[in-house]
C-alpha positions as CSV (number, residue, x, y, z in Angstrom):
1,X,99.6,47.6,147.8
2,X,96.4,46.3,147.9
3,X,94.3,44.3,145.1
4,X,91.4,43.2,144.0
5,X,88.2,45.0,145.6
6,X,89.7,47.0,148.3
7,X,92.3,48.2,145.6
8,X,89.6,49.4,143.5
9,X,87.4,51.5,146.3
10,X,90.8,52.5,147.5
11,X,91.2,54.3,144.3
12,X,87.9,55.5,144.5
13,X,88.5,56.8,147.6
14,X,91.4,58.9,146.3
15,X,89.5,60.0,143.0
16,X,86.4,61.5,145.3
17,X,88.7,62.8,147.8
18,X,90.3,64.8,145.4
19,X,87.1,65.7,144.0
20,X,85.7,67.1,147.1
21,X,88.7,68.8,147.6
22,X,88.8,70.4,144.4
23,X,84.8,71.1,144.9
24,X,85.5,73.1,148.6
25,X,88.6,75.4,147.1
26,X,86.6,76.6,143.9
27,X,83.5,77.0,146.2
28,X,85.8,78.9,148.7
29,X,87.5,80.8,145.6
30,X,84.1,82.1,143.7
31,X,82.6,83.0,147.0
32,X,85.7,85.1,147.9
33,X,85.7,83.5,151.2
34,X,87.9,84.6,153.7
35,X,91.1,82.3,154.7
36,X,89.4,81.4,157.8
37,X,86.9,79.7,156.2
38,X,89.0,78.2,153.5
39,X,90.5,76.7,156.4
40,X,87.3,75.8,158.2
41,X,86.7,73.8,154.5
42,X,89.8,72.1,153.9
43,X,91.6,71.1,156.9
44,X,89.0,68.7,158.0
45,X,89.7,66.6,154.1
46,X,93.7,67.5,155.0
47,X,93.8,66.1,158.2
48,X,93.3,62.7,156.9
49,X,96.0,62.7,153.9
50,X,98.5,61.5,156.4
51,X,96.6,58.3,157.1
52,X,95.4,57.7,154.0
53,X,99.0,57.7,152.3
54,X,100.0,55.1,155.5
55,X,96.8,52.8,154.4
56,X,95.6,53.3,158.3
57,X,92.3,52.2,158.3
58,X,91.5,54.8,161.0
59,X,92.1,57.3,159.2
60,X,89.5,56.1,156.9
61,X,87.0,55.3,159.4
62,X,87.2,58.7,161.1
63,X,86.8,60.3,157.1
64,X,83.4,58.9,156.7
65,X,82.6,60.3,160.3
66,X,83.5,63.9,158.7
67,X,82.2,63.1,155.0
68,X,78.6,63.5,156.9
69,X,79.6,66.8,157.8
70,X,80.4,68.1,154.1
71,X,77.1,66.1,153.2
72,X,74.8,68.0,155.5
73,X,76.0,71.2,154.2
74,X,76.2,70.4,150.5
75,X,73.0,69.0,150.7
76,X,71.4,72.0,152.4
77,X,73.1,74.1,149.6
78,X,71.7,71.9,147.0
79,X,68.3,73.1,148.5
80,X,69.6,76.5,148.5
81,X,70.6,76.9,144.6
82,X,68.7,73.8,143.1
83,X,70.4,72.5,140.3
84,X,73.6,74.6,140.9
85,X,76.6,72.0,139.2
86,X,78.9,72.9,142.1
87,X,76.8,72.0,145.3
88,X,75.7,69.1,142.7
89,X,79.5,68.2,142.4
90,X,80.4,67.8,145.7
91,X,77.2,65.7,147.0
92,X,78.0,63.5,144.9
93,X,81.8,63.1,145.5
94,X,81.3,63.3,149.1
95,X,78.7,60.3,148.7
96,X,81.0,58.2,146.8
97,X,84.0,59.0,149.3
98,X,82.0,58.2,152.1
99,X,80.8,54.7,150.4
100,X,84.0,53.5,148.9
101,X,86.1,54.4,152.3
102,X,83.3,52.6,154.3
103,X,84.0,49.6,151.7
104,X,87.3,49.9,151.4
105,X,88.0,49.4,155.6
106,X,85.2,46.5,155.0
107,X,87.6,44.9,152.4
108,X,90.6,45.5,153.6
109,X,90.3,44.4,156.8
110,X,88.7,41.2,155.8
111,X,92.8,40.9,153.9
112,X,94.7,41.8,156.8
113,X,92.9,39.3,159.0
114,X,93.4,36.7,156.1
115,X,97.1,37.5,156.3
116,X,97.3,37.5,160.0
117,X,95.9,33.9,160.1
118,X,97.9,32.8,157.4
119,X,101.3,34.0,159.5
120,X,99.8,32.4,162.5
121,X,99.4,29.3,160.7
122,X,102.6,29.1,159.1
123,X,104.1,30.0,162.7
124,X,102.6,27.1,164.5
């Protein structure tokens, strides 16, 4: 488990995840969208849960690579229907999840390297 500031944008990253998964399935249910599209919404945030329950820091990495995706449409809906709370919602979930997850590999990393070089020097 991790502590300390990675352990708090790792929450984060699982509070605006869940956000902007929550944000896509209402969009996709008031629209009436078909289940292709549903699909075409969530599977790209789904993809990741795997990795993000192992603490790969991939997985993480990749996430903010599709995070711009959901921000370049949410934004252009946000131009679309100014001042609608949905497309409002999920810009702003999907720019915390893409700033905590970019922190969170930033922090965590720095750890695991600490770790790593404490083993090393306890092995020499």
């Amino acid at each position: 488990m991790t502590a300390g500031l990675s352990g708090r944008a790792r929450l984060l990253v699982w509070l605006s995840w869940t956000v902007l998964l929550l944000q896509q399935v209402v969009d996709a249910w008031m629209y009436q969208m078909p289940w292709v599209i549903w699909l075409g919404k969530l599977l790209p945030l789904l993809i990741f849960l795997p990795g993000m329950l192992r603490d790969n820091l991939r997985s993480y990495i990749w996430l903010c690579f599709v995070c711009l995706l959901y921000f370049i449409a949410l934004v252009e809906r946000l131009f679309a229907q100014p001042g609608g709370w949905l497309a409002i919602t999920g810009t702003g979930a999907v720019v915390i999840l893409f700033t905590a997850a970019m922190m969170y590999v930033r922090w965590r990393a720095r750890e695991l390297r600490a770790i790593d070089e404490l083993q090393t020097d306890a092995g020499e």
